[in-house]
C-alpha positions as CSV (number, residue, x, y, z in Angstrom):
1,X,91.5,1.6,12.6
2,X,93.5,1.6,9.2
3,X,92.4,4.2,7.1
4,X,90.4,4.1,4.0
5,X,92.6,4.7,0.8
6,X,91.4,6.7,-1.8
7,X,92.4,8.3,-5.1
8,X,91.3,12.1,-5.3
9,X,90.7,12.7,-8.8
10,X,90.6,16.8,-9.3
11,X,90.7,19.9,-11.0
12,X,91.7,22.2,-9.0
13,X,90.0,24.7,-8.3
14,X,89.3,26.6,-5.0
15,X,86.5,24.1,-4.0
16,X,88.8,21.2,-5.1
17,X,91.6,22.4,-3.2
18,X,90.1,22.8,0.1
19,X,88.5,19.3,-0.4
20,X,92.4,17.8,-0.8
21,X,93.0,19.9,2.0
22,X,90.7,17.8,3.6
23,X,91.8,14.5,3.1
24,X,95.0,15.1,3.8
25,X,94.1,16.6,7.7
26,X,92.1,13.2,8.0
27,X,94.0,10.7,9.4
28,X,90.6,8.3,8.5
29,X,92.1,8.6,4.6
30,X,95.2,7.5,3.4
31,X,94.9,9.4,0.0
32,X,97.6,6.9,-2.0
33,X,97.8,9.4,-5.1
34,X,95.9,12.9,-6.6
35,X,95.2,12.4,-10.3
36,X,94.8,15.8,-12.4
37,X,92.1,16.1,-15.3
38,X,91.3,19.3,-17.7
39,X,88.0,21.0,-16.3
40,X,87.6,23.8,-13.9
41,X,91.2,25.3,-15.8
42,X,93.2,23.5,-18.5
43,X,95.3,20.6,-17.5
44,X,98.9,22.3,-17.1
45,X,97.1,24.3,-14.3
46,X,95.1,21.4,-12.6
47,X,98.4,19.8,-12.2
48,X,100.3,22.9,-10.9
49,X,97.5,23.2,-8.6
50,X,97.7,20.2,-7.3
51,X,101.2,20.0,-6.3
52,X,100.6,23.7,-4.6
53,X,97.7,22.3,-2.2
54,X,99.9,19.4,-1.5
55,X,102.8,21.2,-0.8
56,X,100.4,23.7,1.1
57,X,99.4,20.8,3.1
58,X,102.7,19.3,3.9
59,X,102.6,16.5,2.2
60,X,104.7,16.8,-0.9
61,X,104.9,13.0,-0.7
62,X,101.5,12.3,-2.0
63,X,102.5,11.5,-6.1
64,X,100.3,13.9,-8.3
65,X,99.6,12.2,-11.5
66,X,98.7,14.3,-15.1
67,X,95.7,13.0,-16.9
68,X,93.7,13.2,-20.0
69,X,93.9,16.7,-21.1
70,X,90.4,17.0,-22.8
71,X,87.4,15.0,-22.5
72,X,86.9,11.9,-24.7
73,X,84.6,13.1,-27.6
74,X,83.9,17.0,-26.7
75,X,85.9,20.0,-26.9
76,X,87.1,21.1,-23.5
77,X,84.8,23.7,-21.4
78,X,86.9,25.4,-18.8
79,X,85.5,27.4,-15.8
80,X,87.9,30.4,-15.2
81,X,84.4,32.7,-15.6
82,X,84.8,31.0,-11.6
83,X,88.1,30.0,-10.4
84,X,90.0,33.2,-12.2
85,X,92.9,32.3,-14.6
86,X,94.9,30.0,-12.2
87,X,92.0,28.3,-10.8
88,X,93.5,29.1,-7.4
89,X,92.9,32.9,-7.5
90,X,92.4,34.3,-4.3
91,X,95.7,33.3,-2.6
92,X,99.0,34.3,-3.3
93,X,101.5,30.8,-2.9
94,X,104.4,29.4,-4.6
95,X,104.9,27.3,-7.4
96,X,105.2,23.7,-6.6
97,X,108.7,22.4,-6.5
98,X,107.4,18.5,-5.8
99,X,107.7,16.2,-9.3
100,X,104.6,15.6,-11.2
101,X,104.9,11.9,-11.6
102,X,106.0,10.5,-15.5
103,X,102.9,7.9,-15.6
104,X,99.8,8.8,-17.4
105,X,96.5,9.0,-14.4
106,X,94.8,6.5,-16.1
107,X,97.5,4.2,-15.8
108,X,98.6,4.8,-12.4
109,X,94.5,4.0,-11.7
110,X,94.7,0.7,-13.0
111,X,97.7,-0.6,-11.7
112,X,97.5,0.7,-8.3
113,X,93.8,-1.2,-8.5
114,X,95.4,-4.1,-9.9
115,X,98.5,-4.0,-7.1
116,X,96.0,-3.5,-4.0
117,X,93.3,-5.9,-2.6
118,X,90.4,-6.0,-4.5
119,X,87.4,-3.9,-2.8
120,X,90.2,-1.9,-1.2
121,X,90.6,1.5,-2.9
122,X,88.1,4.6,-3.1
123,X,88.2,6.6,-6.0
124,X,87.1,10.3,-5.3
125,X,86.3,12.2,-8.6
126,X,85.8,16.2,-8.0
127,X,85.8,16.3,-11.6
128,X,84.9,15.7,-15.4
129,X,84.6,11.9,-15.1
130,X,87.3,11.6,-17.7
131,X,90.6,9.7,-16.5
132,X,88.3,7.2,-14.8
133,X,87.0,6.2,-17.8
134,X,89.9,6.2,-19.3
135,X,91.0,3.6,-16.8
136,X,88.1,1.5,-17.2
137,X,88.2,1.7,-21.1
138,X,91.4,0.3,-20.6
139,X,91.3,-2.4,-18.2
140,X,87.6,-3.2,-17.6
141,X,88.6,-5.5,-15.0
142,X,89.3,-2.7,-12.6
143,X,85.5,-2.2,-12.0
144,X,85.0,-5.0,-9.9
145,X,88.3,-4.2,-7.7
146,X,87.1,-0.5,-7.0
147,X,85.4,-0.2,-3.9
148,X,83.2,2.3,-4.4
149,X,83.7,6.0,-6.2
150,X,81.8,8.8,-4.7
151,X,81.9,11.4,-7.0
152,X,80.7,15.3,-7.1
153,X,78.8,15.9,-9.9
154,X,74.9,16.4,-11.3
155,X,71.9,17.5,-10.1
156,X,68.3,16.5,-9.6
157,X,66.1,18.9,-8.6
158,X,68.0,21.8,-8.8
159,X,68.8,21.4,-12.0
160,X,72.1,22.5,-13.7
161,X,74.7,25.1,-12.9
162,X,76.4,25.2,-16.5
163,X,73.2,24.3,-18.6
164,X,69.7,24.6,-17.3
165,X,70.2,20.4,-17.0
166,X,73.7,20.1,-16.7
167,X,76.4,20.4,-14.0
168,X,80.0,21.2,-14.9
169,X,81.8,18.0,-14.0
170,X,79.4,16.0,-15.6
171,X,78.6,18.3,-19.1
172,X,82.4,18.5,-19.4
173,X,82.6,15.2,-20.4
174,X,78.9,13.1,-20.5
175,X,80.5,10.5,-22.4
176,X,82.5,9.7,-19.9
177,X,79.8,10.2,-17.1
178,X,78.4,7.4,-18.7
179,X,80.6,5.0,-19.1
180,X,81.4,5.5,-15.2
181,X,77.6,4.9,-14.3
182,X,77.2,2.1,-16.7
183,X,80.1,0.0,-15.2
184,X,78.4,-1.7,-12.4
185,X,80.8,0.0,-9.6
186,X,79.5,1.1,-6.6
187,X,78.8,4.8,-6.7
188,X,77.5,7.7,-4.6
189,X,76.5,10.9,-6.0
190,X,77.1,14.0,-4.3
191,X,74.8,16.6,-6.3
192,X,73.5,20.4,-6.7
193,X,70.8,19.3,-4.4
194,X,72.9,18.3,-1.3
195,X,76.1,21.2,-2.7
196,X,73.8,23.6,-2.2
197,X,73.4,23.6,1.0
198,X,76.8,23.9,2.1
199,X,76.9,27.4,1.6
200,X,80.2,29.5,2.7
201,X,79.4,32.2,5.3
202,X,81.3,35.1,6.8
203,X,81.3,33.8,9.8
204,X,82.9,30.9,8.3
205,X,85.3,32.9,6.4
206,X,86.0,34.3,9.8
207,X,86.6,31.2,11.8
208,X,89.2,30.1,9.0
209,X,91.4,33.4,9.1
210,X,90.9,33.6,13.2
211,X,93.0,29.9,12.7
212,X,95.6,32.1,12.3
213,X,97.8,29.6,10.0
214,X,98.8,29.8,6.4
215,X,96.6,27.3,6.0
216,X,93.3,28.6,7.1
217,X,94.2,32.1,5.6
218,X,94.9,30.5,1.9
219,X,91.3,28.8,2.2
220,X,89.6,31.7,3.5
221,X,91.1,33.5,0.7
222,X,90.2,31.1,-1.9
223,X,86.8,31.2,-0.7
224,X,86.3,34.2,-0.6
225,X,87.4,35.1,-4.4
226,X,85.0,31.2,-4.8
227,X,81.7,32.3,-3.5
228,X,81.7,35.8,-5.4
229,X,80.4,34.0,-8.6
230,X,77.8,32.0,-6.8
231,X,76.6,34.7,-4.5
232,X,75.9,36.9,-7.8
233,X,74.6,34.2,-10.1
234,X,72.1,32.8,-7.4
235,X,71.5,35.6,-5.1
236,X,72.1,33.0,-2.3
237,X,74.0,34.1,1.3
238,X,76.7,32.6,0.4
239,X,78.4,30.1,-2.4
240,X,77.9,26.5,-2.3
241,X,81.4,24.7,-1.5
242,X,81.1,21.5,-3.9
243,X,83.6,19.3,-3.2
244,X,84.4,18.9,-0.2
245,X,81.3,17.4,0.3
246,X,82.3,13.8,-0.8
247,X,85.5,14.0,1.3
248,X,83.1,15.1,4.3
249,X,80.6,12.4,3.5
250,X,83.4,9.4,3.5
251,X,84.2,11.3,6.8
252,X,80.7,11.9,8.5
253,X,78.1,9.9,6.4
254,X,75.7,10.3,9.1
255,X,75.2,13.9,8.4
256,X,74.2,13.1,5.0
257,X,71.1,11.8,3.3
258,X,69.6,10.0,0.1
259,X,68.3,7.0,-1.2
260,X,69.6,4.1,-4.0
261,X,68.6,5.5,-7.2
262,X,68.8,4.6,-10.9
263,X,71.2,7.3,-12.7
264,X,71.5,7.7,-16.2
265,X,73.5,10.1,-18.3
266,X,72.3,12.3,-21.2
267,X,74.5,12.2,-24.0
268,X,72.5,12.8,-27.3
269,X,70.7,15.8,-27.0
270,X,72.2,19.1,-27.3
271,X,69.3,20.7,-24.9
272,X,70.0,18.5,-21.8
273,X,73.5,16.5,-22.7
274,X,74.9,16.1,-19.7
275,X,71.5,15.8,-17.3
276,X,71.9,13.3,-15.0
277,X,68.4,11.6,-14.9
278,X,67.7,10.5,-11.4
279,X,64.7,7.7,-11.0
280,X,64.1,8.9,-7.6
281,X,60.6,7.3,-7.1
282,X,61.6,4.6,-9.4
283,X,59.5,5.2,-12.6
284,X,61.4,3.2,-14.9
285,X,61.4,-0.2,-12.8
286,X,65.7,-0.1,-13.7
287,X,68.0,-1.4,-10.7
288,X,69.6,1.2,-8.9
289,X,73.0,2.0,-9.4
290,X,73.7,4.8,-7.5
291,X,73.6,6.5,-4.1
292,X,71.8,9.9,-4.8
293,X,72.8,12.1,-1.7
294,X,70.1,15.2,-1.2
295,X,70.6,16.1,2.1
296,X,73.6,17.8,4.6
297,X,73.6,19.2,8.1
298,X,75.7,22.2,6.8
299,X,76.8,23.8,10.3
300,X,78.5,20.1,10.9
301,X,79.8,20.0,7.8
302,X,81.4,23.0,8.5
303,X,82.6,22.3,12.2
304,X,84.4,18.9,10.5
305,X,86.1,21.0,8.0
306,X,87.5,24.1,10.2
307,X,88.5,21.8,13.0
308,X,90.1,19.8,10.1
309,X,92.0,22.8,8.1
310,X,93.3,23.7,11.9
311,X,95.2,20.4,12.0
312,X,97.5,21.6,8.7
């Protein structure tokens, strides 16, 4: 089978990390480039970050792109309150020595959608929304050549994590959340509601360092120094691990679940910018345009991503 390419779009991270981490162990994904965008930490970090997880990987062949370096309207919100000062806090590795590549993200979006077949390329955003729509604002006839993007980001029932109605990716930048959902491309939402049910463990965290590789002690670590913040916030058993969930779901979509919804983006008011309003019993008679995924079998979400981070 030839394997799905797609462009992993991050800010790296712990929970961004281990989702690269992911892709790269899948031989399903042929991940054709990682584009770095300001959010979790400030874009000289994202970038740095990166390079490290590919390098950590073994794959220091994969070209790592810089990106837009603040959102399109708002000032930037970062989330070191989280991820610590490098975004990567909880493992000790070296700094990359791989080139970050000369051509803006947003650039290197629209021509490698312009240079491969139409309805061929993935684009996996783990973050603010940003360079995406930076590529779209730029060459609006890369929407109808994406296959689909399947994005992290939002939340329907369970609200917000940054605002009472806002997740990070998407308050970051909501401007540029909705151009993204207002451009007719196919899109699946991976949300709060299904995140939070992939909730890191100990005996998770054990499984990883019993690996016994660099690997699987780097991602234990970075977990562990991840989940405190959730874990104290929430009260929960354990932190949700975000991201990884779309690289899992291109993966295993069978142990997900949702329904076509109609998504729209909150951008005016200061109480709720950012809310990602989810027609799930189709109140206002719109067309969907969205994927809304609310459901994960967690324990086989985990099995895939262990018996993944073994392979590095």
């Amino acid at each position: 089978m030839t394997p799905r390419a797609i462009v992993i779009d991050t800010d790296p991270g712990q929970d961004d990390a281990v989702a690269l981490l992911l892709a790269l162990a899948s031989p399903e994904l042929e991940v054709v480039g990682v584009t770095a965008v300001a959010g979790n930490v400030p874009l000289p970090l994202t970038t740095r970050n990166a390079r490290i997880v590919c390098e950590l990987a073994g794959r220091p062949d994969v070209p790592v792109f810089a990106g837009a370096d603040r959102p399109l309207v708002r000032p930037l919100i970062t989330a070191e309150y989280v991820h610590g000062r490098t975004g990567l806090d909880g493992a000790d590795l070296p700094e990359p020595t791989m080139p970050l590549q000369a051509e803006h993200a947003a650039d290197f979006l629209v021509r490698v959608l312009r240079e491969s077949p139409a309805g061929t390329i993935t684009l996996c955003p783990l973050g603010p929304l940003t360079n995406v729509a930076l590529a779209l604002q730029r060459a609006p006839d890369i929407a109808g050549r994406i296959r689909e993007i399947v994005l992290m980001g939002g939340g329907f029932s369970e609200g917000g994590n940054t605002t009472p109605a806002a997740e990070f990716n998407i308050y970051v930048d909501p401007q540029a959340a909705d151009l993204v959902f207002s451009s007719g491309v196919p899109l699946t939402m991976l949300p709060l509601d299904a995140t939070h049910q992939a909730l890191i463990k100990r005996r998770h965290l054990e499984r990883l360092r019993a690996l016994g590789t660099r690997v699987g002690h780097a991602v234990a670590g970075w977990l562990e120094f991840f989940e405190r913040y959730d874990v104290e916030k929430y009260g929960m058993e354990g932190g949700p691990l975000h991201d990884p969930c779309v690289i899992a779901y291109l993966l295993r979509p069978e142990i997900f679940g949702g329904r076509r919804c109609n998504v729209r983006i909150e951008t005016t008011s200061e109480l709720t910018m950012g809310m990602t309003v989810v027609d799930w019993w189709g109140m206002t008679g719109l067309a969907p345009n969205c994927t809304v995924i609310r459901r994960l079998d967690s324990e086989a979400f985990f099995d895939l991503l262990i018996e993944r981070i073994a392979r590095l």
